[in-house]
C-alpha positions as CSV (number, residue, x, y, z in Angstrom):
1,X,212.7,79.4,113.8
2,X,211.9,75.8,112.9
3,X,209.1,74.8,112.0
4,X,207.5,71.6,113.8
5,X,204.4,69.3,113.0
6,X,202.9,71.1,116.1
7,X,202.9,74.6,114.4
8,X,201.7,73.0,111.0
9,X,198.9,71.9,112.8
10,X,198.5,74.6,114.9
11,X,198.0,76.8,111.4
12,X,195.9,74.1,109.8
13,X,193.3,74.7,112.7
14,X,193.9,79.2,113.2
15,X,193.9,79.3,109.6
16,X,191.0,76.4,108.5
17,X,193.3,75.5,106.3
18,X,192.4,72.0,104.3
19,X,196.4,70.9,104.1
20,X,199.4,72.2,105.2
21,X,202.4,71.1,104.3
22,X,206.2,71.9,105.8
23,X,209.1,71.4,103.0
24,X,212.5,72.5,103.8
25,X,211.7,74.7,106.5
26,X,208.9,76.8,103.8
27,X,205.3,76.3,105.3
28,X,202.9,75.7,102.2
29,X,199.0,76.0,103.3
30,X,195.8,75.1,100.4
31,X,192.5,74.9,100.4
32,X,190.1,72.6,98.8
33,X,187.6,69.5,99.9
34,X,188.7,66.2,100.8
35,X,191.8,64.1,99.4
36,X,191.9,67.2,96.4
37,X,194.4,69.4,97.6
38,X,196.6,66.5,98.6
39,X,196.0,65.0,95.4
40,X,197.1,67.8,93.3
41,X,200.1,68.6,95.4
42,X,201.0,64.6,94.4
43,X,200.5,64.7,90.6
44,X,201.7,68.4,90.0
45,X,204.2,69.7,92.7
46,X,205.4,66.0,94.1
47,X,208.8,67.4,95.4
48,X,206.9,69.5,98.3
49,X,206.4,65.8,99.6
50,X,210.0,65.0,99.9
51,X,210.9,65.1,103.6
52,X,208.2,67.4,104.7
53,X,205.7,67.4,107.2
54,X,201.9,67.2,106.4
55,X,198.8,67.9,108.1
56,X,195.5,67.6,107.0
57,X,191.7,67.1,108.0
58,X,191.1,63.6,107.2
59,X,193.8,60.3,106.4
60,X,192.5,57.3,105.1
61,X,194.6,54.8,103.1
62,X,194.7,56.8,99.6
63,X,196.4,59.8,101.5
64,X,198.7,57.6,103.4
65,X,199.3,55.7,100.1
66,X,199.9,59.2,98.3
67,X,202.0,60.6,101.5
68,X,204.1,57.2,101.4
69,X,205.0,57.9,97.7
70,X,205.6,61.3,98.1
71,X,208.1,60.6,100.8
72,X,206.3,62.8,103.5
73,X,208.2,62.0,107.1
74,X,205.7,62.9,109.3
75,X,201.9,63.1,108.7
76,X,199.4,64.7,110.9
77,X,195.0,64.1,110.6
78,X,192.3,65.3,112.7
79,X,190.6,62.0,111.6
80,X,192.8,59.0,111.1
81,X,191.5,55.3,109.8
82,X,193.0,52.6,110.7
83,X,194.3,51.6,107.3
84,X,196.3,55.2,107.3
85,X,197.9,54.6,110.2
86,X,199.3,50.5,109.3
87,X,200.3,52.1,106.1
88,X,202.3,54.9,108.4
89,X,204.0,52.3,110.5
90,X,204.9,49.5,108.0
91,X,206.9,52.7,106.0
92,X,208.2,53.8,109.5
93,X,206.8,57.7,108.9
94,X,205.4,59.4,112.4
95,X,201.8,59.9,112.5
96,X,199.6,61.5,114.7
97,X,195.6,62.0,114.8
98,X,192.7,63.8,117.0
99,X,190.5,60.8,115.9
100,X,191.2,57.3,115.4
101,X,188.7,55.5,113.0
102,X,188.0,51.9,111.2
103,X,187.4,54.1,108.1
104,X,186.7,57.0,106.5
105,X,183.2,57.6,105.7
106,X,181.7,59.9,102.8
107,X,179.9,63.3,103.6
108,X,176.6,61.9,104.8
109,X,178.2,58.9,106.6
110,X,176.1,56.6,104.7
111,X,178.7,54.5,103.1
112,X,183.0,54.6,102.7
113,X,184.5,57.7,101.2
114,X,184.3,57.6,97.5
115,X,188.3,57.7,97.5
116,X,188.5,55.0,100.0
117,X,186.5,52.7,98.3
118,X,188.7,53.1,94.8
119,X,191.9,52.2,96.8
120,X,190.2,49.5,98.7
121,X,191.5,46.9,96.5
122,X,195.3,48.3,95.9
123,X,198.5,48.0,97.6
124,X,199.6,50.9,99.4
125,X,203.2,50.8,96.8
126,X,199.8,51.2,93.8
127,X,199.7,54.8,93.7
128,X,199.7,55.1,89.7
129,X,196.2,53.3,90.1
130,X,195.2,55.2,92.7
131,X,195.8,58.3,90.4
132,X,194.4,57.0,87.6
133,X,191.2,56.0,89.2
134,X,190.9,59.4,91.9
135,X,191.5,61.7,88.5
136,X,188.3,59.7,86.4
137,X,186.6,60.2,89.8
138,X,187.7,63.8,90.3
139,X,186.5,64.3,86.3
140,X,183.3,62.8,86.6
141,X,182.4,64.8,89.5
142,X,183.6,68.0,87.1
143,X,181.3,67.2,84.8
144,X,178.2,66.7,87.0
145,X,178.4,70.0,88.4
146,X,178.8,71.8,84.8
147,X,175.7,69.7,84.1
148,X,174.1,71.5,87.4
């Protein structure tokens, strides 16, 4: 049977899943908070990107930016902002959402998503930097919470 974005999604929501992720007709699911799964999918498996089809709980413009470089060819989000989805179309991948938003907010909705605001100044083709500043944010938070 093949596998569509409309079964990705629908295991994203039956399973709670925080990404799922279709490459070459194998369905890979994860778990994690925020951009993190995506993230570590990037920087350690980057082939699962290739050609697949991704869906996920929030897209703001560092996981279009990561999806972009990956090579993803069709990206699904609950939430969608509208930086994710001018990203989507200028790189001609499908995209579909729940929710369209101006931007991603953080947890408490008091401000931009931490990620969003360290790729608020980059190009979507700046993904290196993107990495680079996500993995000192990523560690920082690791260190906070051993401090806990």
């Amino acid at each position: 049977m093949r596998v569509t974005l409309e079964s990705v999604i629908k295991l994203l929501h039956d399973e709670d899943y925080a990404l799922v992720i279709e490459h070459q007709e194998q369905v890979y699911p994860f778990e994690g908070r925020g951009i993190r799964p995506l993230y570590e999918v990037y920087r350690h498996q980057k082939a699962l990107l290739n050609q697949s089809l991704v869906a996920d709980k929030v897209s703001g413009k560092a996981h279009a930016m990561l999806c972009v470089a990956g090579g993803a060819k069709a990206v699904y989000a609950d939430l969608m902002s509208a930086d994710a989805t001018e990203i989507y179309q200028s790189n001609g991948i499908h995209y579909e959402y729940g929710q369209s938003v101006p931007h991603i907010l953080n947890r408490d909705r008091s401000d931009l998503c931490p990620i969003e605001q360290l790729a608020s100044d980059l190009t979507p083709d700046c993904v290196e930097s993107l990495c680079i500043r996500s993995e000192s944010f990523f560690e920082k938070i690791a260190q906070n919470q051993k401090g806990k």
